[in-house]
C-alpha positions, -999 to +999 in steps of 0.1 A: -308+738+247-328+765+256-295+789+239-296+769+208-338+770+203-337+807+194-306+802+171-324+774+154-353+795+149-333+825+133-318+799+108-349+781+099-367+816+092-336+829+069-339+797+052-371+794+046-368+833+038-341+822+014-361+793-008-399+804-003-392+840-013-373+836-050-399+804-055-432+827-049-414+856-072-404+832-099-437+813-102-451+849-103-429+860-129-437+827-151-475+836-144-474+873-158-450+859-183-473+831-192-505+862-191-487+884-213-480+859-239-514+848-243-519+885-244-492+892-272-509+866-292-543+880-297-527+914-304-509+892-328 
């Protein structure tokens, strides 16, 4: 048990690396995209 704890760990973390990463960048990338077309359409 107390070999496995640590290995546990590491997985959890490279998951949690894995989803929570790409979410944060995607939602920012639909917020600057979402900015940038409200910006386009007053320049419209």
């Amino acid at each position: 048990m107390t070999l496995y704890r640590p290995f546990y760990d590491f997985v959890s973390k490279k998951f949690t690396d894995r989803i929570i990463l790409p979410t944060i960048l995607l939602f920012y990338i639909i917020a600057n995209y979402q900015i940038f077309g409200k910006f386009s359409i007053l320049l419209k």
